[in-house]
DRENTORZA-161882 format. One line per field, with one value per residue: residue in three letters; x, y, z of N, C-alpha, C in turn. Coordinates in steps of 0.001 Angstrom, whole numbers, padded with zeros to 6 digits. Example, Ala and Ser with C-alpha at 12.3 -4.5 7.8 and 13.67 -1.06 7.14 Angstrom:
<vextis>
code (ala, ser)
n.px (013190, 012850)
n.py (-005690, -002250)
n.pz (007800, 007080)
ca.px (012300, 013670)
ca.py (-004500, -001060)
ca.pz (007800, 007140)
c.px (013200, 012900)
c.py (-003300, 000030)
c.pz (007800, 007870)
</vextis>
This chain:
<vextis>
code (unk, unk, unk, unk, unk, unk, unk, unk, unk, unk, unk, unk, unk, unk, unk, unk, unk, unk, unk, unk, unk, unk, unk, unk, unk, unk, unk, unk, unk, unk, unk, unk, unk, unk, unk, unk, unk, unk, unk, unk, unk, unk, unk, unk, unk, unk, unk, unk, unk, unk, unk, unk, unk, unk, unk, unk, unk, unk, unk, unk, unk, unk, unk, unk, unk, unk, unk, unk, unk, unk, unk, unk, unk, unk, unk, unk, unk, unk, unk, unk, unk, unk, unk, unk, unk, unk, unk, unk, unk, unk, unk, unk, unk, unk, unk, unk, unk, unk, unk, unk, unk, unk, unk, unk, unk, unk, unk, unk, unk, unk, unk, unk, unk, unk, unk, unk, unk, unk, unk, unk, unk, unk, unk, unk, unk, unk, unk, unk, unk, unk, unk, unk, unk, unk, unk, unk, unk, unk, unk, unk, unk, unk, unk, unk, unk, unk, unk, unk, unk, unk, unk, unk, unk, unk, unk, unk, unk, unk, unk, unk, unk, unk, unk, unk, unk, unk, unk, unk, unk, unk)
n.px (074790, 075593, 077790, 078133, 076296, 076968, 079097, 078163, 077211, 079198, 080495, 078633, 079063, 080347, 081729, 083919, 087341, 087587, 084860, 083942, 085763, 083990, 081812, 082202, 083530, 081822, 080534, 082225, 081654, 081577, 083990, 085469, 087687, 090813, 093467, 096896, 098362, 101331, 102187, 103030, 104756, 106069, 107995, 109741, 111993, 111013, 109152, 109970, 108887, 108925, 108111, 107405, 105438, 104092, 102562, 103331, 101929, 101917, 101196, 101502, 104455, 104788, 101496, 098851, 097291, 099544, 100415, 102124, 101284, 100720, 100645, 098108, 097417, 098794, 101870, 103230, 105288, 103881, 100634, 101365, 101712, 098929, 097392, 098242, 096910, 094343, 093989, 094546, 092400, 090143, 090250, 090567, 088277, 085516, 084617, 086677, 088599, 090921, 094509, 096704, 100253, 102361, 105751, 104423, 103840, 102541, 100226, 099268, 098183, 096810, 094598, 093877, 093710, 093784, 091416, 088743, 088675, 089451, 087744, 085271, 086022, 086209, 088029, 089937, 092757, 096062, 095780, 093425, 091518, 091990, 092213, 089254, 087786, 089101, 088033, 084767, 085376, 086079, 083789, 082098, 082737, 082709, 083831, 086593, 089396, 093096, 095026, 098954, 101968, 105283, 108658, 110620, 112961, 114331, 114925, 112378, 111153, 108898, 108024, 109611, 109408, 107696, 108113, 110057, 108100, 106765, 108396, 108639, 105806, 106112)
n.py (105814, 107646, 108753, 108883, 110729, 112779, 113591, 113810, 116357, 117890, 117598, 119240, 121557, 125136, 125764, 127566, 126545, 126178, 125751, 123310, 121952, 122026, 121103, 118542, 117212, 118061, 120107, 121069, 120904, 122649, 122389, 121473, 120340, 119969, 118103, 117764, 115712, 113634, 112152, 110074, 107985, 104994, 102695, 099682, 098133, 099319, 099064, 096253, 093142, 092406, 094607, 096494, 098332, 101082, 102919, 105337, 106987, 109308, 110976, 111962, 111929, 108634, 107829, 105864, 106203, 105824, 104682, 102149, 101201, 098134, 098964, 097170, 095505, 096980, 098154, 101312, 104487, 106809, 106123, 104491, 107558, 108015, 106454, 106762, 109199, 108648, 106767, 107866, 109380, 107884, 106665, 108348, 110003, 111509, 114100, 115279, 118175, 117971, 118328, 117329, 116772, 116352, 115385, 114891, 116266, 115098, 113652, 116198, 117451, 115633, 115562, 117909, 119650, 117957, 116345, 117194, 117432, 114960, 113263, 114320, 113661, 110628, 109405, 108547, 107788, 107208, 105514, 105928, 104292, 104462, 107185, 108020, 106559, 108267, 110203, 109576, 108808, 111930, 112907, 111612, 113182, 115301, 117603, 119509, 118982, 119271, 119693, 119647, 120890, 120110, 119809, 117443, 115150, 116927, 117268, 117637, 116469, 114705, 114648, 112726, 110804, 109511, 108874, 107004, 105152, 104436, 103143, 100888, 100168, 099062)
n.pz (084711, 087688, 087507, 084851, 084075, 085033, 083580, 081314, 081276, 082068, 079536, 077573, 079101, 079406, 081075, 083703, 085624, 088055, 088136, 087128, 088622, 090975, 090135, 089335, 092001, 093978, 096262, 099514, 102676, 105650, 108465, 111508, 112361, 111192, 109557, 108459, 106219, 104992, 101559, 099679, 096672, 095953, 093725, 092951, 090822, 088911, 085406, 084949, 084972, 087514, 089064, 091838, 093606, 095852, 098558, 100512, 103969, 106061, 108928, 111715, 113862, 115064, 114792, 114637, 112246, 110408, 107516, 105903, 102110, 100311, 096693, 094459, 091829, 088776, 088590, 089587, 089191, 089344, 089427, 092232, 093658, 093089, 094520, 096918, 097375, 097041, 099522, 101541, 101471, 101525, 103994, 105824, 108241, 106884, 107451, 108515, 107265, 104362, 104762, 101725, 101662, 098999, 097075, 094062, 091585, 089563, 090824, 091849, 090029, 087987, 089779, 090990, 088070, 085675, 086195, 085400, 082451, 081835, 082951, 081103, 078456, 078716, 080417, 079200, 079936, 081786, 084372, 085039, 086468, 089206, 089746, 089168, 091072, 093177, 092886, 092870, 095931, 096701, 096367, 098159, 100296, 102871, 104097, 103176, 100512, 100094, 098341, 098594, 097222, 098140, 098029, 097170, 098799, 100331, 103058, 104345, 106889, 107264, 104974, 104181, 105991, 104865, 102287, 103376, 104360, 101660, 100436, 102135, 102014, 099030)
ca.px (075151, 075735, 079071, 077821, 075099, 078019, 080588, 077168, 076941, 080540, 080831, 077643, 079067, 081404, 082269, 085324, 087737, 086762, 083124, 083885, 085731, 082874, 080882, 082954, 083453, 080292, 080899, 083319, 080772, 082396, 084624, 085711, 088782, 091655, 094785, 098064, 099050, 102205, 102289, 104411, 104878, 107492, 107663, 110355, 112267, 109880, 109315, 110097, 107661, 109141, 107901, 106280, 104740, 103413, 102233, 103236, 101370, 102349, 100682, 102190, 105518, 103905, 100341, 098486, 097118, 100884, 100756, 103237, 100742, 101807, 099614, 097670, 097503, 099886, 103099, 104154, 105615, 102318, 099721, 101600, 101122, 097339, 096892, 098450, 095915, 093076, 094335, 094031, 090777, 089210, 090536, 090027, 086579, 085011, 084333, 088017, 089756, 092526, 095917, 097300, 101153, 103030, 106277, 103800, 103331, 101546, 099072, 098354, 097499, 095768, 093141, 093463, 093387, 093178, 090325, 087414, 088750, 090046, 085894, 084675, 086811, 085578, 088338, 090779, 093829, 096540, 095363, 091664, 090623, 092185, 091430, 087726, 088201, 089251, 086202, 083746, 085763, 086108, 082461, 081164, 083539, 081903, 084882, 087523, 090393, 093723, 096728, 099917, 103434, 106234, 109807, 110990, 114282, 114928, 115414, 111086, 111601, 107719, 107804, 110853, 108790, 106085, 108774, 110361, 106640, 105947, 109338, 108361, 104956, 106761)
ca.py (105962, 108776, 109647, 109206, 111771, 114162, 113218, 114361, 117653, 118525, 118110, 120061, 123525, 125630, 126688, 127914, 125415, 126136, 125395, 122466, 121377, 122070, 120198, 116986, 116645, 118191, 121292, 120547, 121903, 123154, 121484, 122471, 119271, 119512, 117477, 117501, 114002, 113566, 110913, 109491, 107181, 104341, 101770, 098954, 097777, 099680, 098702, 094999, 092108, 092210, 095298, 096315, 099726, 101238, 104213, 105586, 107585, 109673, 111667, 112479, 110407, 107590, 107763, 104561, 105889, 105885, 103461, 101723, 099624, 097696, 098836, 096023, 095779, 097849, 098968, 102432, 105221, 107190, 104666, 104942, 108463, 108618, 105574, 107203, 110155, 107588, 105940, 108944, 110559, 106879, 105941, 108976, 110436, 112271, 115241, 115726, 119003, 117544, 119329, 116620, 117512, 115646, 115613, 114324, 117385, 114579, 113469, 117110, 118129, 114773, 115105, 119315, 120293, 117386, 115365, 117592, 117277, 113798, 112751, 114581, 112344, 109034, 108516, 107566, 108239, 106085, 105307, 105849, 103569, 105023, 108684, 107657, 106375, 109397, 111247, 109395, 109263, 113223, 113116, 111431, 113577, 116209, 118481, 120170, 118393, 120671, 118999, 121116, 120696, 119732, 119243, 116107, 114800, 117940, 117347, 118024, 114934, 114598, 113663, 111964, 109924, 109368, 108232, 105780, 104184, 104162, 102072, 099453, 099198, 098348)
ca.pz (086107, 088162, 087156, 083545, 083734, 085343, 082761, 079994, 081764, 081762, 078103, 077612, 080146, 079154, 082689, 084508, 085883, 089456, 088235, 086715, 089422, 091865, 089314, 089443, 092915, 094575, 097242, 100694, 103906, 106589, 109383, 112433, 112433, 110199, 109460, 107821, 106427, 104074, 100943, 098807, 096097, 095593, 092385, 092841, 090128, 087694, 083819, 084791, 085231, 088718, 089803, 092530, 094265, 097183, 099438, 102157, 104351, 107366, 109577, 112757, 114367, 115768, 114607, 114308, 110975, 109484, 106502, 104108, 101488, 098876, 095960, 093904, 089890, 087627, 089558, 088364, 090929, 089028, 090050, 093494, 093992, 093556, 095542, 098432, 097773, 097563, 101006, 102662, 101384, 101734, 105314, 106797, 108615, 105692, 108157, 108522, 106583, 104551, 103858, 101791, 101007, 098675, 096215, 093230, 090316, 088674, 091236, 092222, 088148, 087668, 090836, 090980, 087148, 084582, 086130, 084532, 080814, 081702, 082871, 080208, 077542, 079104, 081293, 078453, 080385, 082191, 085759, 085125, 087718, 090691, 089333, 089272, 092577, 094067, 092303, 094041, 097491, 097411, 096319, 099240, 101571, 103956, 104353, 102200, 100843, 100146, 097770, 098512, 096996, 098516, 097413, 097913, 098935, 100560, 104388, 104807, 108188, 107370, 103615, 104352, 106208, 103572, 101181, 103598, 104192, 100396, 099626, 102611, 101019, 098001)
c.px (075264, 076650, 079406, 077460, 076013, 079021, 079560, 077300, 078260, 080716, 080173, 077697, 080220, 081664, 083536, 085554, 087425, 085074, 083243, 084741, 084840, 082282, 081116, 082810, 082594, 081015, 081183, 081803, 082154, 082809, 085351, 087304, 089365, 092860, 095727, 098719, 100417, 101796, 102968, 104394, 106180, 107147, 109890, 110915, 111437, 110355, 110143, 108867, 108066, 108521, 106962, 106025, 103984, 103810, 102646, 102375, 101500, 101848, 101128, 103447, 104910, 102377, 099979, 097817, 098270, 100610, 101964, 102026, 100895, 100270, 099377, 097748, 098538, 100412, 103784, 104163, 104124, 101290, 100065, 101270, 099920, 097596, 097112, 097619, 094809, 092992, 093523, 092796, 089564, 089246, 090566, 088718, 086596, 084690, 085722, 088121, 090823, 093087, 096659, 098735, 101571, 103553, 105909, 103122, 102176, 100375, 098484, 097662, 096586, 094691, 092763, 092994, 093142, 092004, 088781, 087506, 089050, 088247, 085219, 085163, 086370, 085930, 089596, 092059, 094627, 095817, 093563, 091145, 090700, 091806, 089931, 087164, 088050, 088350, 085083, 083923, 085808, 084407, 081405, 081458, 082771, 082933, 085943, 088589, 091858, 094815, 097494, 101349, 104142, 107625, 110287, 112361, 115336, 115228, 114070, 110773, 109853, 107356, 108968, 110319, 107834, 107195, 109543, 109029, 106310, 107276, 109161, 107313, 105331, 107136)
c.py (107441, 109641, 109878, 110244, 113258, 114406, 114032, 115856, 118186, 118726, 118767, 121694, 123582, 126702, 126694, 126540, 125065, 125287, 123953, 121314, 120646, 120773, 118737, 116214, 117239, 119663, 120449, 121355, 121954, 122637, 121725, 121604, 118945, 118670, 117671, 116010, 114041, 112082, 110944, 108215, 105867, 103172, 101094, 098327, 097740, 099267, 097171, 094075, 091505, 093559, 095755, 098042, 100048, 102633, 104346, 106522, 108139, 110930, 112390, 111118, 109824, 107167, 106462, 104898, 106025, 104997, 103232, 100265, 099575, 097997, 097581, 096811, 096111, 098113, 099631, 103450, 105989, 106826, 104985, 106098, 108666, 107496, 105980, 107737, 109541, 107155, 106771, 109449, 109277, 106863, 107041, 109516, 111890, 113932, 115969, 117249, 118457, 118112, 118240, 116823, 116317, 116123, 115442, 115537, 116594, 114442, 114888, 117713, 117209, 115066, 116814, 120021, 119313, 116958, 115755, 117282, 115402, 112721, 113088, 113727, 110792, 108481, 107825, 108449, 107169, 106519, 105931, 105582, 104140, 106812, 108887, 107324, 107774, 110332, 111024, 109592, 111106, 113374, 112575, 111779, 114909, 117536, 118641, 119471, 119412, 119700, 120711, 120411, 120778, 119280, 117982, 115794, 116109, 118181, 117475, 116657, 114270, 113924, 112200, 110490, 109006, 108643, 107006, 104662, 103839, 102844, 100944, 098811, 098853, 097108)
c.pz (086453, 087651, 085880, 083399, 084277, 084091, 081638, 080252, 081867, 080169, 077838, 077742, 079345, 080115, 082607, 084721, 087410, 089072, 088038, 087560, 090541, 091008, 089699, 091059, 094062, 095808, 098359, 101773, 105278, 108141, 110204, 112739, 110884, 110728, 108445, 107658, 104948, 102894, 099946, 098225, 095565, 094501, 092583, 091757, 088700, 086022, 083737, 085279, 087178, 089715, 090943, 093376, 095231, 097457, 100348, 102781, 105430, 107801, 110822, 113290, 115322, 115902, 114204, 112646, 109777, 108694, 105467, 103604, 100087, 097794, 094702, 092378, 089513, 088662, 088783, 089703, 090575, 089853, 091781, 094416, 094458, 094210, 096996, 098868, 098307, 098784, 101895, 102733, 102050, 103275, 106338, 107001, 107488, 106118, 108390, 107101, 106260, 103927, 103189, 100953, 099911, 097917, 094722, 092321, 090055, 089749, 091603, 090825, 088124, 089078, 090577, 089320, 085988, 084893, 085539, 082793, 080917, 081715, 081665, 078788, 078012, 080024, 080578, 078491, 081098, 083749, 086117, 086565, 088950, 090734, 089720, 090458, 093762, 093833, 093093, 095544, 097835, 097315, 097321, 100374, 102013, 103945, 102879, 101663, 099655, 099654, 097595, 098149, 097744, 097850, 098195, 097753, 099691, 102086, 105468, 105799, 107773, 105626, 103313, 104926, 105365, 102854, 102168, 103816, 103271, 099833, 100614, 101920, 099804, 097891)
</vextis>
């Protein structure tokens, strides 16, 4: 497949991490419409056979593309995280600029700095699927997309939001 014959050629270079970024998820072209959307991960009564997880997603107060969704399969706040990312990169117009903030170290390392060593390995990592996911969705995106940290729990009314949407989709 496609994302084989990329995954051959990564192990192969011994590029930079920029390059090998580029590599992975193909060059952003240039876009005259950005956004700022917040996300956030929630995991319900995690490490029981009851648990359950979800995204939130918030964009502006009162935007029809606000989401809280309950994520499917494995429920881990992990898992939660990227799915939020996924939400967003999928469900919005690919021409868009996105700033996407969130409180999630992990999802910004796993999409910004592990996912070249993580492809080049096979993929034999936890949350593969949705990782892989978000590889192809930035790879068929037109515009730039921009993960920025955020502290969370800290009064930010905008992630605040994101985290009450991610514990309804829960």
């Amino acid at each position: 497949s496609e994302l084989d014959a990329l995954l051959a050629e990564v192990l192969e270079s011994s590029t930079s991490h920029e390059d090998a970024i580029t590599l992975l998820y193909g060059t952003a072209h240039e876009s005259t419409i950005s956004r700022c959307v917040y996300t956030d991960g929630s995991c319900l009564q995690p490490n029981t056979a009851q648990a359950q997880a979800g995204a939130g997603i918030f964009w502006t107060k009162n935007d029809a593309q606000n989401a809280a969704v309950r994520l499917p399969g494995l429920a881990t706040n992990n898992r939660a995280e990227l799915y939020g990312v996924l939400w967003v990169i999928t469900q919005s117009p690919a021409t868009w600029i996105l700033y996407i903030y969130t409180d999630s170290m992990y999802a910004i390392h796993s999409v910004c700095h592990w996912a070249p060593s993580r492809a080049a390995r096979g993929w034999k990592c936890k949350n593969a699927d949705i990782l892989q996911d978000i590889v192809q969705a930035l790879r068929n995106r037109h515009a730039a997309v921009h993960m920025i940290w955020v502290e969370g729990h800290s009064g930010n009314m905008s992630n605040d939001a994101a985290d009450r949407l991610a514990k309804e989709g829960a």
